[in-house]
Backbone and ligand atoms as CSV (ligand in chain L), in Angstrom:
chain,resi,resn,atom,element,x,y,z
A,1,UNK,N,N,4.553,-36.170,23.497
A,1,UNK,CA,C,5.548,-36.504,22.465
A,1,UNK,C,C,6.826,-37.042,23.089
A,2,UNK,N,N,7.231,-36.425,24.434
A,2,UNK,CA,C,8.448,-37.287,24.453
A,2,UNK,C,C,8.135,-38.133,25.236
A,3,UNK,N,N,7.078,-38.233,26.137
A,3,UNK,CA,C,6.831,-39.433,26.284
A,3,UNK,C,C,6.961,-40.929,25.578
A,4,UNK,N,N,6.687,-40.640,24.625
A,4,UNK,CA,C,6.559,-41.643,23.426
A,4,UNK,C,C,8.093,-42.348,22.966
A,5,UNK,N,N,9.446,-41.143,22.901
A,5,UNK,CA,C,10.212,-41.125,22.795
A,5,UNK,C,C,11.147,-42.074,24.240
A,6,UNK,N,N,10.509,-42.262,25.186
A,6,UNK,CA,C,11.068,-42.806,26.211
A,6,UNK,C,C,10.576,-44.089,26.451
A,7,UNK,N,N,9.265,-44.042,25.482
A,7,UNK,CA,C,8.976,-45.191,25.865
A,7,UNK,C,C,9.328,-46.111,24.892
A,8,UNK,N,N,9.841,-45.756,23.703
A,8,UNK,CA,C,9.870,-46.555,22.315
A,8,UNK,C,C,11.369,-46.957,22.738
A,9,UNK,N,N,12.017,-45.787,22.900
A,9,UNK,CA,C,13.784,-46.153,23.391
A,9,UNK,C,C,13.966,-47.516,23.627
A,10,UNK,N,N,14.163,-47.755,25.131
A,10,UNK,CA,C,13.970,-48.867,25.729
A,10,UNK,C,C,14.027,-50.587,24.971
A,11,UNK,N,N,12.736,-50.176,24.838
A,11,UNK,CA,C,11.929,-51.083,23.889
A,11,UNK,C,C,13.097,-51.384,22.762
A,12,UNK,N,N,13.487,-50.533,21.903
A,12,UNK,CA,C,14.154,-50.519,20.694
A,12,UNK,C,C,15.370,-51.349,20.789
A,13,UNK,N,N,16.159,-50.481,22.026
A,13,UNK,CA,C,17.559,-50.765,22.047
A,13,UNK,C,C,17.226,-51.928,22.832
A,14,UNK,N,N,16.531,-52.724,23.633
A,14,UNK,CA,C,16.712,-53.913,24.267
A,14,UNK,C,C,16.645,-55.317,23.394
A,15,UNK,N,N,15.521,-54.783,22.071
A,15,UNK,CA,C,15.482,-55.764,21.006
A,15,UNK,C,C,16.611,-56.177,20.912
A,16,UNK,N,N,17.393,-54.919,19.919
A,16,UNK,CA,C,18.614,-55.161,19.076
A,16,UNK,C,C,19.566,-55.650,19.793
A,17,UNK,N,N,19.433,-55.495,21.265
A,17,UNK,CA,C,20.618,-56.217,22.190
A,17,UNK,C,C,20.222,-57.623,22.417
A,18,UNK,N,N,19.473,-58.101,21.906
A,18,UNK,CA,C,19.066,-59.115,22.026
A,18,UNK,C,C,19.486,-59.837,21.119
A,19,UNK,N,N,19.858,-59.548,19.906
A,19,UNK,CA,C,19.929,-60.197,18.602
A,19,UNK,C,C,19.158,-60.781,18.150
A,20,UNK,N,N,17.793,-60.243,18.196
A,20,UNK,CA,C,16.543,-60.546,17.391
A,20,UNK,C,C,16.813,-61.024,15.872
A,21,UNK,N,N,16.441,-62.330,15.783
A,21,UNK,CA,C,16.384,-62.722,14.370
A,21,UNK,C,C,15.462,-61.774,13.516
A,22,UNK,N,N,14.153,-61.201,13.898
A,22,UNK,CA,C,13.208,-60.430,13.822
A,22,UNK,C,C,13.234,-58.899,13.790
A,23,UNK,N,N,15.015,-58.210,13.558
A,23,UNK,CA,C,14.979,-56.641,13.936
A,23,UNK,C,C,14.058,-55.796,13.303
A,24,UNK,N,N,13.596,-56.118,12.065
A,24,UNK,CA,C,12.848,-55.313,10.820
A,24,UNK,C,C,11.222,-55.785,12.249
A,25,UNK,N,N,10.839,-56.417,12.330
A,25,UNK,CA,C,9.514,-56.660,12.930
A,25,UNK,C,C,9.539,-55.720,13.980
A,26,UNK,N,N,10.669,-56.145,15.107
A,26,UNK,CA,C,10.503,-55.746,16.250
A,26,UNK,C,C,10.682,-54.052,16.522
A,27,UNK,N,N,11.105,-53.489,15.564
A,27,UNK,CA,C,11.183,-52.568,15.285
A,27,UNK,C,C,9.895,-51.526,15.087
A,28,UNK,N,N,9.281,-52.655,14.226
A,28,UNK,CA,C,7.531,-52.068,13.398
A,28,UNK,C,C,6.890,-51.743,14.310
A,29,UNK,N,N,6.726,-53.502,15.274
A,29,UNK,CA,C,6.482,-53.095,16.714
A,29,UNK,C,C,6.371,-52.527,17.453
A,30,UNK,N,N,7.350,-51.677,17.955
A,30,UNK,CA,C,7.768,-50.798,18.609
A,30,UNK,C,C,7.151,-49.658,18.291
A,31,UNK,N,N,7.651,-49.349,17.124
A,31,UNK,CA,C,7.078,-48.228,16.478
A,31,UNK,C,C,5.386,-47.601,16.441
A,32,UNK,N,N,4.757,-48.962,16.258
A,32,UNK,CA,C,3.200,-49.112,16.220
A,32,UNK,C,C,2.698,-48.872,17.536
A,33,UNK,N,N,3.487,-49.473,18.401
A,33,UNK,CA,C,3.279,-49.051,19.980
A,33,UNK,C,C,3.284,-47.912,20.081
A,34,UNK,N,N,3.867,-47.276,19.904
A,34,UNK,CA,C,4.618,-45.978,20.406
A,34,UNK,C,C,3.706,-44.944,19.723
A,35,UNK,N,N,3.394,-45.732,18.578
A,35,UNK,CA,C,2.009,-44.780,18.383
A,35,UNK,C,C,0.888,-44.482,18.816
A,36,UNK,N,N,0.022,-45.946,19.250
A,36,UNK,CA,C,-0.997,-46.223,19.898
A,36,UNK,C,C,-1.028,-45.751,21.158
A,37,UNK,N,N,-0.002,-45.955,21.936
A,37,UNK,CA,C,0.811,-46.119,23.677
A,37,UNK,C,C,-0.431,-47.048,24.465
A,38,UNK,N,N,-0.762,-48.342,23.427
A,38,UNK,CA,C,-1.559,-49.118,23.950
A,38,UNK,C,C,-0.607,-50.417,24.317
A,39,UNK,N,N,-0.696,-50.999,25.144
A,39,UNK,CA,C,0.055,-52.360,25.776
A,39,UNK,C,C,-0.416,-53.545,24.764
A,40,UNK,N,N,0.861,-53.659,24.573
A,40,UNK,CA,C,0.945,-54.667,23.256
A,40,UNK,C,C,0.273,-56.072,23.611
A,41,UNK,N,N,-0.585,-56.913,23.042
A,41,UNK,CA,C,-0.888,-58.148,23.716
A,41,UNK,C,C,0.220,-58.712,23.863
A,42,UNK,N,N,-0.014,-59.841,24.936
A,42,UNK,CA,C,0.819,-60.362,25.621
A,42,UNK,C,C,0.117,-61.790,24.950
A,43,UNK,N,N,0.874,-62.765,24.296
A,43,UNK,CA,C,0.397,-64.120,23.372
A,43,UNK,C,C,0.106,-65.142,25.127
A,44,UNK,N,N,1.281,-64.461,26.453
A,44,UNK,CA,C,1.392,-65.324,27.470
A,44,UNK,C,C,0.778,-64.524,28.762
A,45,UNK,N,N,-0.056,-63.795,28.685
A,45,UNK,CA,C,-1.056,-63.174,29.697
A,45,UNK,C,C,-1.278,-64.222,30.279
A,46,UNK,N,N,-1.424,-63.346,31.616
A,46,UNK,CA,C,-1.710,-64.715,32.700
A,46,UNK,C,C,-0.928,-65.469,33.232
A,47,UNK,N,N,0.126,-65.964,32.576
A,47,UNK,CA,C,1.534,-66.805,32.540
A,47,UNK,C,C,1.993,-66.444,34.040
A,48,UNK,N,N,2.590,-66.759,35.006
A,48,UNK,CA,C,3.180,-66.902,36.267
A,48,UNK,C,C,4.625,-66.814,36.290
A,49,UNK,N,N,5.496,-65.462,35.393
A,49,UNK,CA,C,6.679,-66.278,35.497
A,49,UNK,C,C,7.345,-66.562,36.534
A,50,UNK,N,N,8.237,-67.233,36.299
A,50,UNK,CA,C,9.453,-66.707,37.847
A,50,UNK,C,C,9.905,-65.840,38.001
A,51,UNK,N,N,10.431,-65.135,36.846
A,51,UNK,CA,C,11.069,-63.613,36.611
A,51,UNK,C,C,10.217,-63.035,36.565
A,52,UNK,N,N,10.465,-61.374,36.744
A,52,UNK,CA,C,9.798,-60.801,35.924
A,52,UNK,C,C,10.614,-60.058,34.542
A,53,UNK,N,N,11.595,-60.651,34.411
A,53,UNK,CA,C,12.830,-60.296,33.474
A,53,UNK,C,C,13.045,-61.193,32.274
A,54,UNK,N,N,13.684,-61.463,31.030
A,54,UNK,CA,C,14.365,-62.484,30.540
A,54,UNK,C,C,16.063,-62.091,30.750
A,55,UNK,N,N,15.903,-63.702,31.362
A,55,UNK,CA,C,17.347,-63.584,32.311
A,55,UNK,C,C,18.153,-64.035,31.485
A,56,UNK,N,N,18.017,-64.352,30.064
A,56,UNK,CA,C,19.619,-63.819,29.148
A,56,UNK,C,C,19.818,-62.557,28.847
A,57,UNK,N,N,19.011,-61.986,28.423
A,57,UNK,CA,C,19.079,-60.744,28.432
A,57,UNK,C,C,19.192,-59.340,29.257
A,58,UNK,N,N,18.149,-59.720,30.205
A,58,UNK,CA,C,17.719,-58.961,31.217
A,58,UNK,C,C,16.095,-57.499,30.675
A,59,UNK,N,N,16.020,-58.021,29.429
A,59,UNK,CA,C,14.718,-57.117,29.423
A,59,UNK,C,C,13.471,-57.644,29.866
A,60,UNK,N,N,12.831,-56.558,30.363
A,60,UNK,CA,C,11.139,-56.550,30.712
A,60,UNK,C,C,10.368,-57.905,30.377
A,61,UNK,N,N,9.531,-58.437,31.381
A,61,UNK,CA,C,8.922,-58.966,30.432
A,61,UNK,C,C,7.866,-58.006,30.034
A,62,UNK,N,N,7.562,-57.435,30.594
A,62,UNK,CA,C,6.157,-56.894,30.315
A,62,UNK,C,C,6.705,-55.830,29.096
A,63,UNK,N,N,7.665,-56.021,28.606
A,63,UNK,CA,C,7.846,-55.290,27.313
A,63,UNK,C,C,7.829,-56.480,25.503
A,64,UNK,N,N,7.116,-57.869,26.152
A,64,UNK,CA,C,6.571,-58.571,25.156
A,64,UNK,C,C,7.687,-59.855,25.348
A,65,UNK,N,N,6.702,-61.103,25.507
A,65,UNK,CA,C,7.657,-62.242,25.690
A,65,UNK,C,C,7.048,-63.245,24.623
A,66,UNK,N,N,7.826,-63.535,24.330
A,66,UNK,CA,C,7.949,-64.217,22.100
A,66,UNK,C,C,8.029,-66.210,22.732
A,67,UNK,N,N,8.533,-66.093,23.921
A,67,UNK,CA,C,9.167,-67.939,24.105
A,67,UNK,C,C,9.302,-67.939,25.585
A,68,UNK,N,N,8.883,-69.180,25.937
A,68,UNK,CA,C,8.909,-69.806,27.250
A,68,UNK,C,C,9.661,-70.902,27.475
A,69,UNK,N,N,10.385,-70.857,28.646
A,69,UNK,CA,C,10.961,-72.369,29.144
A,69,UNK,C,C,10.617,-72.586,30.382
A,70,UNK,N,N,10.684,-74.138,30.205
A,70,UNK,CA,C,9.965,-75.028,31.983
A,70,UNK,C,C,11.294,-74.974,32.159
A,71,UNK,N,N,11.587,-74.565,33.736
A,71,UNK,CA,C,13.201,-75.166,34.182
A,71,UNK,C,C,12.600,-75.235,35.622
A,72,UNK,N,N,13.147,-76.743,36.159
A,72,UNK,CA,C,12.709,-77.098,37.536
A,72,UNK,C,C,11.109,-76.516,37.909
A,73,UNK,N,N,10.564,-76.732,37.396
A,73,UNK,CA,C,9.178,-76.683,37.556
A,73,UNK,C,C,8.644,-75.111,37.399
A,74,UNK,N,N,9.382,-74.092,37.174
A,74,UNK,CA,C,9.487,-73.216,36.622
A,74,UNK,C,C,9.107,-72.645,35.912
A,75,UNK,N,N,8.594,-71.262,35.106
A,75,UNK,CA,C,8.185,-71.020,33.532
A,75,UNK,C,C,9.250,-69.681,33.576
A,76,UNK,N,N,10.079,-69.732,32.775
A,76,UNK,CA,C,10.635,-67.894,32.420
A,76,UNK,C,C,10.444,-67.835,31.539
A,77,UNK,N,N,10.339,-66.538,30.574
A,77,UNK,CA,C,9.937,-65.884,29.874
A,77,UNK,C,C,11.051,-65.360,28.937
A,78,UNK,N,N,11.002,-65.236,27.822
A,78,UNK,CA,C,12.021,-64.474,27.011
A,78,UNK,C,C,11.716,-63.667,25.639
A,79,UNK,N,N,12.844,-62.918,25.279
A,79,UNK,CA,C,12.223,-61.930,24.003
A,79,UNK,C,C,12.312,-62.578,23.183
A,80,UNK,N,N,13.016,-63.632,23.120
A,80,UNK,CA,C,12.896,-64.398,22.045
A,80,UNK,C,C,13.821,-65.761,21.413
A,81,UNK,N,N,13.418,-66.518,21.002
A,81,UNK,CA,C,14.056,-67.852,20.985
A,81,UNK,C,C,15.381,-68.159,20.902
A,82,UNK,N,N,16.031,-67.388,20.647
A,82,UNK,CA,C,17.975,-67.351,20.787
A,82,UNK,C,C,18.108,-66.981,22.578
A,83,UNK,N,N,17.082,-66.322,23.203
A,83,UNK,CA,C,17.560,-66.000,24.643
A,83,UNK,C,C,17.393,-67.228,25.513
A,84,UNK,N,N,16.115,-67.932,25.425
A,84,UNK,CA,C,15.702,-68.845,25.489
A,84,UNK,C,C,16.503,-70.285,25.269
A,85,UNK,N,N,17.259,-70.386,23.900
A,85,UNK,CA,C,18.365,-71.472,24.065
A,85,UNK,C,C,19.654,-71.408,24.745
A,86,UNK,N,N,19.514,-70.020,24.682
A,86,UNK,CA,C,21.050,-69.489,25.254
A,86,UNK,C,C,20.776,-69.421,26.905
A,87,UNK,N,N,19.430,-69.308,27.817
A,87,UNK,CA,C,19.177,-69.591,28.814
A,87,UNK,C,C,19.636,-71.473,29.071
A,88,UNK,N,N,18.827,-72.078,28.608
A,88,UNK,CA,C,18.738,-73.649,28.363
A,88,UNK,C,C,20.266,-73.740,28.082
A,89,UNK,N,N,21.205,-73.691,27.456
A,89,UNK,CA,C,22.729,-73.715,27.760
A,89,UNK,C,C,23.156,-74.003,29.247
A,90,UNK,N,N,22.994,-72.767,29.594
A,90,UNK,CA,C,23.848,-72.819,31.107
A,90,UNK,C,C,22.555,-71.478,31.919
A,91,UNK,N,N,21.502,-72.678,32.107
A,91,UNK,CA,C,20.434,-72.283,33.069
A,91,UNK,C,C,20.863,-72.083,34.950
A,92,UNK,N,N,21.264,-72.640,35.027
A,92,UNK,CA,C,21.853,-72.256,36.469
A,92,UNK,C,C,23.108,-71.461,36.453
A,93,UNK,N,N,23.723,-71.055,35.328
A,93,UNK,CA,C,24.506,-70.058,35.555
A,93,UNK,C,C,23.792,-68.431,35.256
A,94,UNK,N,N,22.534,-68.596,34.507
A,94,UNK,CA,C,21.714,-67.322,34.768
A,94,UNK,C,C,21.206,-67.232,36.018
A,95,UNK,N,N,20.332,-68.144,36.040
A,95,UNK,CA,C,19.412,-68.230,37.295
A,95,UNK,C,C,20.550,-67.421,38.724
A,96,UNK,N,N,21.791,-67.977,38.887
A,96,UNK,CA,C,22.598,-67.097,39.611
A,96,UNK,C,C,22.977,-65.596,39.191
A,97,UNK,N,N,22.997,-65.606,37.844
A,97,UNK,CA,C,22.937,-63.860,38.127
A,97,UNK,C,C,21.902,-63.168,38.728
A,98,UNK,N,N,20.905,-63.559,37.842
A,98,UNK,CA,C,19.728,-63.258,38.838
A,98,UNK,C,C,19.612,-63.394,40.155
A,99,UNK,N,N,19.778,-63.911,40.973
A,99,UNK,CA,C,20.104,-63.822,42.753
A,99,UNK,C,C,21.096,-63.127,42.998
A,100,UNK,N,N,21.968,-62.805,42.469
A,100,UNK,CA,C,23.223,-62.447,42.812
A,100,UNK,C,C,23.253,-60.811,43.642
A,101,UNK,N,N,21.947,-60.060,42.978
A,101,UNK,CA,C,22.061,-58.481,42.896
A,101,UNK,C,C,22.912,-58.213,44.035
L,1,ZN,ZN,ZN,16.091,-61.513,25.432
Protein backbone atom coordinates (compact mmCIF):
# COMPACT_ATOMS: atom_id res chain seq x y z
CA UNK A 1 0.00 0.00 0.00
CA UNK A 2 2.46 2.59 0.44
CA UNK A 3 4.27 1.54 -2.05
CA UNK A 4 1.67 2.57 -4.35
CA UNK A 5 1.52 5.86 -2.57
CA UNK A 6 5.19 6.63 -3.64
CA UNK A 7 4.82 5.61 -6.64
CA UNK A 8 1.61 7.54 -7.77
CA UNK A 9 3.19 10.81 -5.90
CA UNK A 10 5.82 11.52 -8.23
CA UNK A 11 3.97 10.75 -11.14
CA UNK A 12 1.09 13.16 -9.97
CA UNK A 13 2.94 16.14 -8.88
CA UNK A 14 5.35 16.08 -12.00
CA UNK A 15 2.17 16.17 -14.34
CA UNK A 16 0.66 19.18 -12.73
CA UNK A 17 4.14 20.84 -12.82
CA UNK A 18 4.07 20.47 -16.08
CA UNK A 19 0.96 22.24 -16.95
CA UNK A 20 -0.69 19.47 -18.58
CA UNK A 21 -3.43 20.62 -20.82
CA UNK A 22 -4.69 16.99 -19.88
CA UNK A 23 -4.75 17.26 -15.70
CA UNK A 24 -8.27 15.39 -15.41
CA UNK A 25 -6.53 12.42 -17.77
CA UNK A 26 -3.23 12.43 -16.39
CA UNK A 27 -4.43 12.10 -13.24
CA UNK A 28 -6.87 8.90 -14.21
CA UNK A 29 -3.65 7.71 -15.37
CA UNK A 30 -1.86 7.75 -12.67
CA UNK A 31 -4.34 6.59 -10.65
CA UNK A 32 -5.06 3.38 -12.90
CA UNK A 33 -1.36 2.77 -12.62
CA UNK A 34 -1.09 2.84 -9.25
CA UNK A 35 -3.60 0.38 -9.20
CA UNK A 36 -2.38 -2.14 -11.56
CA UNK A 37 1.58 -1.18 -10.60
CA UNK A 38 1.85 -2.35 -14.24
CA UNK A 39 4.24 -0.05 -16.57
CA UNK A 40 2.15 2.03 -18.52
CA UNK A 41 2.73 1.49 -22.40
CA UNK A 42 5.10 3.50 -23.73
CA UNK A 43 3.25 4.83 -27.50
CA UNK A 44 7.56 5.45 -28.04
CA UNK A 45 9.15 2.05 -26.82
CA UNK A 46 12.18 1.46 -28.33
CA UNK A 47 12.73 5.21 -29.10
CA UNK A 48 16.64 6.10 -28.39
CA UNK A 49 16.32 9.23 -26.57
CA UNK A 50 19.08 11.52 -25.83
CA UNK A 51 17.76 12.13 -22.43
CA UNK A 52 16.58 10.09 -20.32
CA UNK A 53 14.56 13.14 -18.87
CA UNK A 54 12.14 15.83 -20.49
CA UNK A 55 14.44 18.65 -20.33
CA UNK A 56 11.68 21.38 -19.88
CA UNK A 57 10.56 19.92 -17.26
CA UNK A 58 12.90 17.56 -15.95
CA UNK A 59 10.49 14.46 -15.43
CA UNK A 60 11.17 10.75 -16.15
CA UNK A 61 10.85 9.61 -19.22
CA UNK A 62 10.10 6.36 -18.31
CA UNK A 63 7.21 7.88 -16.36
CA UNK A 64 5.28 8.24 -19.99
CA UNK A 65 6.37 10.44 -22.97
CA UNK A 66 3.11 12.03 -24.89
CA UNK A 67 5.67 14.11 -27.80
CA UNK A 68 8.94 13.98 -29.46
CA UNK A 69 11.39 16.43 -30.99
CA UNK A 70 14.33 15.95 -33.68
CA UNK A 71 16.98 18.59 -32.51
CA UNK A 72 20.42 18.23 -34.31
CA UNK A 73 19.88 14.83 -35.21
CA UNK A 74 18.62 14.06 -31.93
CA UNK A 75 15.14 12.63 -30.53
CA UNK A 76 14.05 13.98 -26.78
CA UNK A 77 11.22 13.08 -25.31
CA UNK A 78 8.55 15.00 -23.38
CA UNK A 79 5.34 14.82 -21.10
CA UNK A 80 3.79 16.65 -23.25
CA UNK A 81 3.31 19.12 -26.09
CA UNK A 82 3.62 22.58 -24.20
CA UNK A 83 7.20 21.05 -22.90
CA UNK A 84 8.08 20.19 -26.17
CA UNK A 85 7.37 23.82 -27.72
CA UNK A 86 8.70 25.38 -24.83
CA UNK A 87 11.94 23.06 -25.42
CA UNK A 88 11.89 24.17 -29.38
CA UNK A 89 11.89 27.97 -28.01
CA UNK A 90 15.24 28.09 -26.59
CA UNK A 91 16.61 24.42 -27.24
CA UNK A 92 20.15 25.11 -26.52
CA UNK A 93 19.39 26.94 -23.55
CA UNK A 94 17.91 23.55 -22.08
CA UNK A 95 20.16 21.31 -23.63
CA UNK A 96 22.77 23.43 -21.29
CA UNK A 97 21.00 22.86 -18.24
CA UNK A 98 21.16 19.57 -18.81
CA UNK A 99 25.13 19.43 -19.00
CA UNK A 100 25.49 21.80 -16.57
CA UNK A 101 24.95 19.32 -13.31
ZN1 LIG B 1 7.26 17.98 -19.22
Amino acid sequence: MKLYVLLALPVITVLFACKNSSDAKAVETAHKDSATVTKPKQPFEGVAFASKMDLACGMMLSAGVTDTAHYKDKIYGFCSKECKEDFLKTPEAFLASKYRK
